[in-house]
NUVEX-788991 format. One line per 4 residues: number of its first residue (from 1); their letters; for each residue x, y, z of N, C-alpha, C. Coordinates in steps of 0.05 Angstrom, whole numbers, padded with zeros to 5 digits. Example, Ala and Ser with C-alpha at 12.3 -4.5 7.8 and 13.67 -1.06 7.14 Angstrom:
% residues 2
1> as> 00264:-00114:00156:00246:-00090:00156:00264:-00066:00156 ~ 00257:-00045:00142:00273:-00021:00143:00258:00001:00157
//
This chain:
% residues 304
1> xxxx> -00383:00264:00323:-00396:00242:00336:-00376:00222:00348 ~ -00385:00206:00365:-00371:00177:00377:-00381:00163:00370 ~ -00363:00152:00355:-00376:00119:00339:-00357:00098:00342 ~ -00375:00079:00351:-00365:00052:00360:-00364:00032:00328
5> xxxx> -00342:00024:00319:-00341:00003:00303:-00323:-00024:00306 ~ -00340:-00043:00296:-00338:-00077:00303:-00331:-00077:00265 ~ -00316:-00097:00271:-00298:-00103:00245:-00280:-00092:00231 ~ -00271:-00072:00245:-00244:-00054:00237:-00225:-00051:00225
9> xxxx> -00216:-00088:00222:-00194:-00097:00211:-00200:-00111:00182 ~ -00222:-00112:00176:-00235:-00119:00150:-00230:-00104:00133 ~ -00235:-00108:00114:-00234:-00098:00090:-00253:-00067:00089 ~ -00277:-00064:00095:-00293:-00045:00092:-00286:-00020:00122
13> xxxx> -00276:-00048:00143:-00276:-00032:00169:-00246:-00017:00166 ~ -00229:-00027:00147:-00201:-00020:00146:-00199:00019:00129 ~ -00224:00022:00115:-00219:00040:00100:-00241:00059:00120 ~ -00259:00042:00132:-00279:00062:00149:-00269:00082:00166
17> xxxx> -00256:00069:00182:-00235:00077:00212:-00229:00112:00193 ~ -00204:00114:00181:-00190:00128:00173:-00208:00156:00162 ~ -00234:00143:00145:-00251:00164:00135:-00268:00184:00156 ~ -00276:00164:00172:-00291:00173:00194:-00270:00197:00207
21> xxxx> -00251:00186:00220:-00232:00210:00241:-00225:00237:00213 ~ -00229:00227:00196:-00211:00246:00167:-00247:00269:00170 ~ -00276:00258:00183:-00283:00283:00185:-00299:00292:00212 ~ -00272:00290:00232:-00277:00294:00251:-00288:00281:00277
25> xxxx> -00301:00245:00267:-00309:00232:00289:-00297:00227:00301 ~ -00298:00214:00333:-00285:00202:00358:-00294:00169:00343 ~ -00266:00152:00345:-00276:00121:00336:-00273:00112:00362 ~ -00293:00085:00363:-00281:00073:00387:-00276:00047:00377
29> xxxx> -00257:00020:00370:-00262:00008:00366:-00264:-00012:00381 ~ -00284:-00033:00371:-00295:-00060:00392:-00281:-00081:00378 ~ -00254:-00098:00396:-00241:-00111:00387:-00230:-00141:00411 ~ -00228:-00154:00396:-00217:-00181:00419:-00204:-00168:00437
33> xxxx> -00201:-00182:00460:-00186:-00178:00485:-00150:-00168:00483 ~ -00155:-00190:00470:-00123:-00194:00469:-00098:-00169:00448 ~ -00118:-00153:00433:-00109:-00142:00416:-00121:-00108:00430 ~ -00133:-00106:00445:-00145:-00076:00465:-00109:-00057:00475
37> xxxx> -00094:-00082:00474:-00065:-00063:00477:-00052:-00054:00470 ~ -00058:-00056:00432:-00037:-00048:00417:-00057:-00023:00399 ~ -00080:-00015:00411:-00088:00006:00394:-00100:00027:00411 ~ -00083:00051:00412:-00101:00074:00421:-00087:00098:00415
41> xxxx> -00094:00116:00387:-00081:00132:00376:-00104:00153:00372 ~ -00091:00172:00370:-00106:00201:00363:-00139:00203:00378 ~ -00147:00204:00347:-00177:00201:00350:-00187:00175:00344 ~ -00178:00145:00359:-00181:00123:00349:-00168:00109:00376
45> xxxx> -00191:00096:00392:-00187:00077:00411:-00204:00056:00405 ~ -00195:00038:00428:-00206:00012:00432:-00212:-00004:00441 ~ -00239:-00015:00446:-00252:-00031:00472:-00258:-00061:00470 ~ -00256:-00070:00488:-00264:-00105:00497:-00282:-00107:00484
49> xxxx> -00286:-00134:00468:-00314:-00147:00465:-00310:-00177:00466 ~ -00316:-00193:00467:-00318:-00222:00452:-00352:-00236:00457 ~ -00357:-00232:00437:-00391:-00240:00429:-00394:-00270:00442 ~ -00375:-00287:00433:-00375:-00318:00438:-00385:-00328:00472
53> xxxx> -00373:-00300:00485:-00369:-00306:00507:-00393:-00279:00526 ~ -00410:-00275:00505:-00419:-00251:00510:-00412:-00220:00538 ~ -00387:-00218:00524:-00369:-00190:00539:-00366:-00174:00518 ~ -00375:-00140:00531:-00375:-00124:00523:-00361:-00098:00536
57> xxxx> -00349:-00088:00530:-00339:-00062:00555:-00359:-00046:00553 ~ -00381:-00041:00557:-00397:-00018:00563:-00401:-00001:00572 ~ -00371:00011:00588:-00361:00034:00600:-00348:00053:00578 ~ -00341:00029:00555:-00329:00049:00526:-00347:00056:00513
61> xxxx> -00373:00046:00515:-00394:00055:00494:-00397:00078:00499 ~ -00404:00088:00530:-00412:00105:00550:-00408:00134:00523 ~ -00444:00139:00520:-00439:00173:00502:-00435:00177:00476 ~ -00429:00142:00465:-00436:00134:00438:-00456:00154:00425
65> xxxx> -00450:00166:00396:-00473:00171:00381:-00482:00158:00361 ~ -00469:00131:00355:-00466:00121:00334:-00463:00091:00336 ~ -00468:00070:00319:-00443:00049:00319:-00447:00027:00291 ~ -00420:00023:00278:-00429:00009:00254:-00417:-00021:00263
69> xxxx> -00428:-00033:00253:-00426:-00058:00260:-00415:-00082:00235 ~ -00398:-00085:00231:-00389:-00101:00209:-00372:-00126:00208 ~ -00373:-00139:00239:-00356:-00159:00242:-00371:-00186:00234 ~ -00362:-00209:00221:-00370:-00233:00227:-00354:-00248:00219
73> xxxx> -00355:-00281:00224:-00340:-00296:00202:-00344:-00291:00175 ~ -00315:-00295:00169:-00315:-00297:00135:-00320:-00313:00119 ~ -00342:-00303:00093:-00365:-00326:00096:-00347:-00339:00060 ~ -00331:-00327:00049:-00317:-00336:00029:-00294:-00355:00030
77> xxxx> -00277:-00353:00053:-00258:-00368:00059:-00265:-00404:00066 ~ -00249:-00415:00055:-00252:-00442:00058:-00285:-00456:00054 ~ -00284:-00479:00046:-00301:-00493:00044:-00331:-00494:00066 ~ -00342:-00497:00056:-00372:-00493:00079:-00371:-00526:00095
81> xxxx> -00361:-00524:00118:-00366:-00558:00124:-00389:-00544:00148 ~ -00401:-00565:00160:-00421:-00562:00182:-00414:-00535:00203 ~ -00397:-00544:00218:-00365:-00531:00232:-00372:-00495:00227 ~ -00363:-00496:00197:-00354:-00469:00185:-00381:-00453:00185
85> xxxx> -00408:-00473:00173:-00429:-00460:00168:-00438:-00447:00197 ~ -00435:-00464:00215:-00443:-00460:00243:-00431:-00428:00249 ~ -00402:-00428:00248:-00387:-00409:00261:-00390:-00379:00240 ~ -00411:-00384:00215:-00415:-00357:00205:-00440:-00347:00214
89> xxxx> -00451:-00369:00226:-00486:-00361:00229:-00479:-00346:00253 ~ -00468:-00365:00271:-00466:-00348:00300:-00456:-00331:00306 ~ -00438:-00328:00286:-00418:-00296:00290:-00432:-00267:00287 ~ -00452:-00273:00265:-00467:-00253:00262:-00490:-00249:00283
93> xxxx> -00502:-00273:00285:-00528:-00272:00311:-00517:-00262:00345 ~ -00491:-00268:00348:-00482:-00268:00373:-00478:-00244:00381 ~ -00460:-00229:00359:-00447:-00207:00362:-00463:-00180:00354 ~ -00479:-00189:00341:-00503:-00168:00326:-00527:-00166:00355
97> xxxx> -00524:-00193:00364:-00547:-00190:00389:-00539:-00179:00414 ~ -00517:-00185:00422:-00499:-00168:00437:-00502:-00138:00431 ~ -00484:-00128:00411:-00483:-00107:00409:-00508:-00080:00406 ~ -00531:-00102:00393:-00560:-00083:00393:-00572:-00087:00421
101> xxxx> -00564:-00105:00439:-00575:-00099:00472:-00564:-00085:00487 ~ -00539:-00079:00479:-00517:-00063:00495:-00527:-00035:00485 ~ -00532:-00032:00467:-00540:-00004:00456:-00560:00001:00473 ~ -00581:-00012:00469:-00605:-00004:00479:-00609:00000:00507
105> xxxx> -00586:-00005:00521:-00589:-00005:00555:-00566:00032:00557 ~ -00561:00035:00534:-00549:00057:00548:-00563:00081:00546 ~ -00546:00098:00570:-00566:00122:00573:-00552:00149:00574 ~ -00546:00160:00556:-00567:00158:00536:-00567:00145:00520
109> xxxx> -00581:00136:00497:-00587:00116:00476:-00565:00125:00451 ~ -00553:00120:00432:-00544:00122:00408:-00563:00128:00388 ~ -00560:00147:00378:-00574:00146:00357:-00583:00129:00332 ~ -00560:00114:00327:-00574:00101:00298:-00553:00067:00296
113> xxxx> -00554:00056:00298:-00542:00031:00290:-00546:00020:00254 ~ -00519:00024:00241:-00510:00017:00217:-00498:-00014:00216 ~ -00515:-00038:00214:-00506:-00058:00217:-00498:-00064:00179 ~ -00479:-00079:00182:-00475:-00103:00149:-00498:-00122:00145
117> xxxx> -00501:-00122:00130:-00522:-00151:00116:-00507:-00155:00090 ~ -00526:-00162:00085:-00516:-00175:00042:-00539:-00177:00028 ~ -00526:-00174:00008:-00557:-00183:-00022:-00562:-00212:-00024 ~ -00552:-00226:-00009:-00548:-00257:-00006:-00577:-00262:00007
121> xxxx> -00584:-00241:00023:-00610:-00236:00036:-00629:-00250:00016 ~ -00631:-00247:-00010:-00645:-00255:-00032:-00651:-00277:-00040 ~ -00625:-00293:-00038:-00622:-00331:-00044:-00610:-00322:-00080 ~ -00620:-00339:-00089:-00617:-00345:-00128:-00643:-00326:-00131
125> xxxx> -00641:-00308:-00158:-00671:-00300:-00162:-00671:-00300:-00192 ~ -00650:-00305:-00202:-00652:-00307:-00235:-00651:-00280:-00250 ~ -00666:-00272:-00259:-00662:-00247:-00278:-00690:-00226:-00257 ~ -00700:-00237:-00238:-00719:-00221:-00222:-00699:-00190:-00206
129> xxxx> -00714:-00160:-00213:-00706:-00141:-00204:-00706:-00139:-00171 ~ -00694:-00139:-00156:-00691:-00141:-00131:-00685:-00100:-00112 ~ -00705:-00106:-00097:-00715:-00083:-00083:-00713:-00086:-00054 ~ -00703:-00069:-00037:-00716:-00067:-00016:-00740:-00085:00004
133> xxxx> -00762:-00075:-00019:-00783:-00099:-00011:-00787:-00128:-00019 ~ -00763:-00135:-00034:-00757:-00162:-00042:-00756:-00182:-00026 ~ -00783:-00207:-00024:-00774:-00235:-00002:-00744:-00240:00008 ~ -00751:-00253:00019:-00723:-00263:00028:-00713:-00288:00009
137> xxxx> -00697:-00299:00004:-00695:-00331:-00016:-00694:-00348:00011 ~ -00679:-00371:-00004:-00687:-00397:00019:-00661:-00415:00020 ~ -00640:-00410:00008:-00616:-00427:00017:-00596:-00413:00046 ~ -00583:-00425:00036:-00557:-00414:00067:-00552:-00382:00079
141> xxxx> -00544:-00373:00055:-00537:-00358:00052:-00569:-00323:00062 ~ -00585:-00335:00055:-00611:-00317:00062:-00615:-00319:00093 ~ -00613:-00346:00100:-00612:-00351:00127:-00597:-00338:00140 ~ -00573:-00332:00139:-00552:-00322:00151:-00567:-00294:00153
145> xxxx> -00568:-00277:00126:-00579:-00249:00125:-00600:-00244:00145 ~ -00622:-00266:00138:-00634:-00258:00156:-00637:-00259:00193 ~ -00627:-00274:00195:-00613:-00280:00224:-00601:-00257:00232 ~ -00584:-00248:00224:-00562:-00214:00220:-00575:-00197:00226
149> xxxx> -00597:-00195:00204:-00616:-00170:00215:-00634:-00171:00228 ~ -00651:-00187:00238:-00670:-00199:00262:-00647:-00193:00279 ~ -00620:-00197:00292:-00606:-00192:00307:-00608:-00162:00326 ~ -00609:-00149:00302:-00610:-00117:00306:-00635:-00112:00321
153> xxxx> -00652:-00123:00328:-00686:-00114:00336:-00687:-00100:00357 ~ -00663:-00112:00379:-00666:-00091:00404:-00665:-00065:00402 ~ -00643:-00060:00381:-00635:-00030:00376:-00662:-00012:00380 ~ -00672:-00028:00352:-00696:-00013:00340:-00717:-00012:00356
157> xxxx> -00727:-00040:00372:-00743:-00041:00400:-00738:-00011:00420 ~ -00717:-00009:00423:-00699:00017:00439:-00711:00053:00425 ~ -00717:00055:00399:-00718:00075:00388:-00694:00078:00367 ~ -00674:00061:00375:-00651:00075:00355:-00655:00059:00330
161> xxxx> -00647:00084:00316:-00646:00086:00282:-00637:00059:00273 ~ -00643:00037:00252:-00629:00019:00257:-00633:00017:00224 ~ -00607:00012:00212:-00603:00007:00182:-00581:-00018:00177 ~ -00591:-00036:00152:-00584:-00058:00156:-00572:-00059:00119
165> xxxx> -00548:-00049:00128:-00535:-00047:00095:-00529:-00082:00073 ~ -00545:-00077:00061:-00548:-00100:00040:-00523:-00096:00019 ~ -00495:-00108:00034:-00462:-00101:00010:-00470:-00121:-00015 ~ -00473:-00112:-00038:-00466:-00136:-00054:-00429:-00134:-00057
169> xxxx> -00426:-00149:-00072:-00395:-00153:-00076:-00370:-00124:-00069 ~ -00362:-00122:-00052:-00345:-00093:-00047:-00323:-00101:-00060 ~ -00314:-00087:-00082:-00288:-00084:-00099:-00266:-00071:-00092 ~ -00249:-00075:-00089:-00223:-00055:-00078:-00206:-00059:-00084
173> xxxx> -00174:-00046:-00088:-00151:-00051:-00103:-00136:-00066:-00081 ~ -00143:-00065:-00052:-00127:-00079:-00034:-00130:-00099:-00025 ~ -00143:-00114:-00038:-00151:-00142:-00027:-00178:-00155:-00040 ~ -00194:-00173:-00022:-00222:-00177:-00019:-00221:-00195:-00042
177> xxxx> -00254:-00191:-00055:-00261:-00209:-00076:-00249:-00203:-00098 ~ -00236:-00184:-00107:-00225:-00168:-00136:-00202:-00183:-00135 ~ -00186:-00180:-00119:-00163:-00197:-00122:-00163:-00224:-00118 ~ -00177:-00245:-00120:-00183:-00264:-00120:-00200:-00266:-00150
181> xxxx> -00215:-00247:-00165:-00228:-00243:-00180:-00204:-00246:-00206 ~ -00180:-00236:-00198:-00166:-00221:-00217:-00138:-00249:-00225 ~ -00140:-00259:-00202:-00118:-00285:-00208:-00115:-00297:-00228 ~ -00141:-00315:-00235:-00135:-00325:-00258:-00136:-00314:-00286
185> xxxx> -00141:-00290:-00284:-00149:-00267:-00309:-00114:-00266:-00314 ~ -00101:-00258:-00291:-00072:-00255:-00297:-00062:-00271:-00307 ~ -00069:-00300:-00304:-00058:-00328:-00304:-00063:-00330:-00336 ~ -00078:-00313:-00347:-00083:-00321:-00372:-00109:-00341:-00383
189> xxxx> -00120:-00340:-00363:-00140:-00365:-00358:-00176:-00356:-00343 ~ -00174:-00336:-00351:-00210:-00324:-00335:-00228:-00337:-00352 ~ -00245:-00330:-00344:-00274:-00336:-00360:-00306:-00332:-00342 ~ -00317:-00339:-00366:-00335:-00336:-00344:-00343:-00359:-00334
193> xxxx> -00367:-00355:-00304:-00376:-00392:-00288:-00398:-00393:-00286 ~ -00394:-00425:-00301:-00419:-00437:-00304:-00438:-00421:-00330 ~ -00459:-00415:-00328:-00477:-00401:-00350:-00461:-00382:-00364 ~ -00456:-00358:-00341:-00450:-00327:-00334:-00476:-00309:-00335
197> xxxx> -00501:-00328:-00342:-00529:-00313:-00334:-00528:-00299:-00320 ~ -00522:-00313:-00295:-00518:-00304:-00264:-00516:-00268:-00257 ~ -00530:-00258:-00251:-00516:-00231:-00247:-00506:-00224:-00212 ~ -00491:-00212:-00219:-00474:-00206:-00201:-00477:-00172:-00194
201> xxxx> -00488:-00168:-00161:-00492:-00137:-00148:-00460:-00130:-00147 ~ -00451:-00114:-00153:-00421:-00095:-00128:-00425:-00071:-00125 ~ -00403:-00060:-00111:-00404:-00032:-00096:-00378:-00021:-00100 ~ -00357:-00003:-00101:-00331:-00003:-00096:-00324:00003:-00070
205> xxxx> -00310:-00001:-00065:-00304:00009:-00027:-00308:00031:-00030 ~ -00291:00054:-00042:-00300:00076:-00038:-00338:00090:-00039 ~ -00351:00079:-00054:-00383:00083:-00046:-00387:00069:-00018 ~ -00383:00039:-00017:-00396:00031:00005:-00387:00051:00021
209> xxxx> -00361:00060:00032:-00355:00072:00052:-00375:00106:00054 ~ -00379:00107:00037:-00396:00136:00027:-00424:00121:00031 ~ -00443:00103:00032:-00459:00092:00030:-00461:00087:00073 ~ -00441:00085:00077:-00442:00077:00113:-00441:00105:00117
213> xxxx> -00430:00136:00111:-00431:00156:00121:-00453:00167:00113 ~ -00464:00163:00095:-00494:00171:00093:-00515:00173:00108 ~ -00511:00136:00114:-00528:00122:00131:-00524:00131:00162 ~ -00500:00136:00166:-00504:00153:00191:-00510:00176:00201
217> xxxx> -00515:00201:00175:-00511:00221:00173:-00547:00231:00169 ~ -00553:00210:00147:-00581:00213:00140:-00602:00200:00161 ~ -00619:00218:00172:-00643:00212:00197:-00663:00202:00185 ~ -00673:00200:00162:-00690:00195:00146:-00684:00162:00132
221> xxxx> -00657:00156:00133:-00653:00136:00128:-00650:00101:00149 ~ -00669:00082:00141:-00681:00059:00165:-00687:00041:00153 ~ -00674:00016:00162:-00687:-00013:00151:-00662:-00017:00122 ~ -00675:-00031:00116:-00650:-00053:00104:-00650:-00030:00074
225> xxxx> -00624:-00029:00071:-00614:-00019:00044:-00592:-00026:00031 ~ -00599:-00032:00001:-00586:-00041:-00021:-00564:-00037:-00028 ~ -00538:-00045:-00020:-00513:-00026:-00014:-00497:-00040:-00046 ~ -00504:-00028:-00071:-00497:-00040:-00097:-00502:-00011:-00107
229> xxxx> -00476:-00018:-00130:-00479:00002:-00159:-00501:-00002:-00172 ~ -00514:00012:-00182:-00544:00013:-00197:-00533:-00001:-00224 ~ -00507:-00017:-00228:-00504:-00032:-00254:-00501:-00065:-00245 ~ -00522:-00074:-00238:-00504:-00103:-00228:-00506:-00112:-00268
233> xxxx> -00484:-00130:-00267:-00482:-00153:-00294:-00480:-00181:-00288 ~ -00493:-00184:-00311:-00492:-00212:-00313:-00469:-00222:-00307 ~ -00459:-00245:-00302:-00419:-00256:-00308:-00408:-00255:-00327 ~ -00416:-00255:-00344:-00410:-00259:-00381:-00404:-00222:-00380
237> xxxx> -00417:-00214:-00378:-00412:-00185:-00378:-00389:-00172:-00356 ~ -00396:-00183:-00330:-00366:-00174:-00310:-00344:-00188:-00321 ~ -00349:-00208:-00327:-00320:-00228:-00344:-00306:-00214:-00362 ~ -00326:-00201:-00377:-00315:-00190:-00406:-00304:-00156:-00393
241> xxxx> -00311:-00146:-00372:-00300:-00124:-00368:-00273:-00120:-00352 ~ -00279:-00141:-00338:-00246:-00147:-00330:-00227:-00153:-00352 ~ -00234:-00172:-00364:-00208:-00172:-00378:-00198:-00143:-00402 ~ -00226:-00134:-00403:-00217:-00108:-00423:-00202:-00089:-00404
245> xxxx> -00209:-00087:-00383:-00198:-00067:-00366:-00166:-00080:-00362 ~ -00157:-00099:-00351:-00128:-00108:-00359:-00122:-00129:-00377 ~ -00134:-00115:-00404:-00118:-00131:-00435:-00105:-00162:-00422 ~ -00125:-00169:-00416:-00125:-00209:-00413:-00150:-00219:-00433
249> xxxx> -00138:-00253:-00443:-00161:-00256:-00451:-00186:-00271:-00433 ~ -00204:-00284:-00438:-00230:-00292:-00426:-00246:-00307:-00432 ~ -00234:-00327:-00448:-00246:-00352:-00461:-00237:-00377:-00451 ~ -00240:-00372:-00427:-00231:-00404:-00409:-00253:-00407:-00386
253> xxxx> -00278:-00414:-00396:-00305:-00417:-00375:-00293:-00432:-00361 ~ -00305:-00429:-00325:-00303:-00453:-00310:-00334:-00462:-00315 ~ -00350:-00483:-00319:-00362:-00497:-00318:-00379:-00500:-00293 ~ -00405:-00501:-00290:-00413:-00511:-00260:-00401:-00530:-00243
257> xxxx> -00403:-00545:-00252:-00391:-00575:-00237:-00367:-00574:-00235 ~ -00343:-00561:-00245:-00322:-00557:-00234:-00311:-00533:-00219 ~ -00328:-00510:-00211:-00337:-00498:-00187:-00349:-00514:-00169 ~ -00367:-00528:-00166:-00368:-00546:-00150:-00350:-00562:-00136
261> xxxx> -00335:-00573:-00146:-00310:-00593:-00144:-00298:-00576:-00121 ~ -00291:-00548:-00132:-00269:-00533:-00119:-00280:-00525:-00091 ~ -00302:-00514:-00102:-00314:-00505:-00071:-00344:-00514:-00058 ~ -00354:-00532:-00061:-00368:-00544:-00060:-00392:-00523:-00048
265> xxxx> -00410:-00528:-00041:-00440:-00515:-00031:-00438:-00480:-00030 ~ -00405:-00469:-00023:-00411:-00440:-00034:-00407:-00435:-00063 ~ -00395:-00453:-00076:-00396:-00450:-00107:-00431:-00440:-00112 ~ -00449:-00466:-00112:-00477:-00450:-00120:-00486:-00428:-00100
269> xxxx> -00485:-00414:-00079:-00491:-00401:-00061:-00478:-00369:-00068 ~ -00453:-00379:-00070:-00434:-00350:-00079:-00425:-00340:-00115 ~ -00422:-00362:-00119:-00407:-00361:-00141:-00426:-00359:-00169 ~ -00442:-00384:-00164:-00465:-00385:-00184:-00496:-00372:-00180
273> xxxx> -00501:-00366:-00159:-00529:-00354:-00153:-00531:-00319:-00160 ~ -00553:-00316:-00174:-00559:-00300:-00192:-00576:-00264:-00170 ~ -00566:-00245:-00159:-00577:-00234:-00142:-00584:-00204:-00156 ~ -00595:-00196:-00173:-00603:-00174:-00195:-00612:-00148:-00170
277> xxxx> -00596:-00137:-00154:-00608:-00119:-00126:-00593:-00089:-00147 ~ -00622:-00072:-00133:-00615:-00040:-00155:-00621:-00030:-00117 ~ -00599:-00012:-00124:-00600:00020:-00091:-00623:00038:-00094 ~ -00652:00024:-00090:-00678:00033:-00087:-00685:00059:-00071
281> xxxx> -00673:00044:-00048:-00671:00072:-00028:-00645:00096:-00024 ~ -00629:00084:-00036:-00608:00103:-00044:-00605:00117:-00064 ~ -00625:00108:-00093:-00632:00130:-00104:-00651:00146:-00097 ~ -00667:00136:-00076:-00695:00150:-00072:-00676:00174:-00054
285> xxxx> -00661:00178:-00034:-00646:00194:-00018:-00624:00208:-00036 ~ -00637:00210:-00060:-00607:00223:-00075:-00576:00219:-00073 ~ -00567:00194:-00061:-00547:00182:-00053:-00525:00180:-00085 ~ -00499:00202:-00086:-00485:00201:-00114:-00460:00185:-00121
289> xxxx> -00462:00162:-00118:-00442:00148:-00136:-00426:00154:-00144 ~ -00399:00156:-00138:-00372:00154:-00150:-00363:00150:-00172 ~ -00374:00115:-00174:-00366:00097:-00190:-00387:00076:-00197 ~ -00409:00083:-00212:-00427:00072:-00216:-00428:00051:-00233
293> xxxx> -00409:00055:-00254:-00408:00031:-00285:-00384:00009:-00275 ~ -00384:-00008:-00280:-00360:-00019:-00276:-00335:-00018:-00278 ~ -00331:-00014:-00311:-00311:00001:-00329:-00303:00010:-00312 ~ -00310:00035:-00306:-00310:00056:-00291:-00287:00049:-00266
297> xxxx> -00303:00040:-00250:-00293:00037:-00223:-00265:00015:-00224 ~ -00261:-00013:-00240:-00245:-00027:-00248:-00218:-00007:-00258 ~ -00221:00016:-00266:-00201:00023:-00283:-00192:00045:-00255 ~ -00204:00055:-00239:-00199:00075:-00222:-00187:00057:-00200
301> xxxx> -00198:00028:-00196:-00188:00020:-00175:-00157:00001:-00183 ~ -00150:-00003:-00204:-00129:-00011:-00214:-00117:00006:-00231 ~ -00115:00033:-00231:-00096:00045:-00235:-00096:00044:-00272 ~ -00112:00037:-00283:-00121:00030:-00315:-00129:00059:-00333
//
């Protein structure tokens, strides 16, 4: 197939690229202007976009069978000021709206659009089991989700397949939230934050990335899915498995209010909000997990 992918250089899009050509796809990637000259290798090129400015090369899409979509601002980095909140909402609405109208005008059509979402889709839900058919919640962060995938509608208006992957936390040894996760564990100083009620969805990169070839692969598969290990834990429980997994100790809680301090409005949004999401439709599709337990996956992805 020819598949067009947006966010390339990410974390999820960094490991996508490689897997995809490793079975046989044509990539095309959709990338800023300025950077279209330093990539065009093998089975892996690269086309104009800038959403902001709504430009698309649509001569590269030309014959597309495919396209995953995973670019936006990064919604972890730095503090949420007005500014920042602005520039994550739009990144996703702009570029998600763009790219599902551009689809839809071509002829022939693509078959299936694999956009990113999040379990953030949810808001706070406490110890409530989260599905598929689960409301939406009502802080920032839901807003965003849903904006993201309302984005996608042209696709689907069009006929094409349109799936809207719900990542909870993607784990990986090269970066992302794990290593940020893992700092102060090294430091001698983890714990758990705030309650550690809180439960926390993840995925390891290696599933998600098996979770996006599915999704492109499977015709049967449409609409928003739960892109999490069937084990989310509480924090008290991910706290305590990190440090067993690298012999640190874990009796240095941060406190609510001093998550707050540090990062103000995504502290309760990211840090402290509680998102209990099980792979509903990914177990229903017989979809097999890698690395399903945490243990598990923590010790494979650090070498433990």
């Amino acid at each position: 197939m020819k598949i067009v992918v947006t966010g390339s250089t990410g974390l999820v899009g960094t490991a996508l690229v490689p897997a995809l050509v490793a079975r046989g796809h044509e990539v095309v990637r959709l990338v800023r202007a300025d950077a279209v000259s330093q990539d065009a290798v093998g089975n892996v090129s690269a086309a104009k976009w800038h959403p902001e400015r709504g430009e698309i090369d649509t001569a590269a899409l030309a014959g597309c069978d495919a396209a995953v979509h995973l670019a936006g601002e990064n919604i972890s980095e730095g503090r949420w000021s007005d500014e920042k909140k602005r520039r994550i909402i739009e990144s996703r609405r702009q570029g998600t709206r763009l790219l599902a109208e551009t689809l839809a005008r071509l002829t022939p059509r693509p078959r299936a659009l694999v956009s990113a979402s999040a379990t953030g889709y949810y808001g706070d839900r406490g110890d409530e089991v989260l599905t598929e058919e689960s409301a939406s919640g009502k802080n920032f962060v839901a807003e965003v989700c849903r904006e993201w995938e309302s984005a996608t509608e042209p696709a689907g208006a069009a006929g094409i397949r349109t799936v809207s992957l719900r990542f909870g936390i993607v784990l990986s040894g090269e970066g992302g939230a794990l290593s940020k996760m893992l700092t102060p564990f090294k430091l001698g100083v983890g714990g758990k934050i705030g309650s550690g009620a809180q439960y926390y969805s993840w995925i390891t990169i290696d599933d998600a990335i098996g979770v996006i070839l599915h999704a492109l692969e499977n015709e049967s598969l449409t609409g928003p899915v739960n892109t999490v290990s069937p084990q989310p834990l509480r924090n008290s429980e991910f706290t305590s498995i990190i440090g067993r997994v690298i012999s640190r100790p874990t009796i240095f809680p941060v406190p609510a209010f001093a998550a707050r301090l540090a990062f103000g409005e995504m502290a309760d949004e990211l840090l402290l909000a509680s998102a209990r999401a099980e792979p509903a439709k990914l177990q229903a599709a017989n979809f097999e997990f890698k690395h399903p337990t945490l243990e598990g996956a923590l010790r494979h992805l650090l070498g433990k």
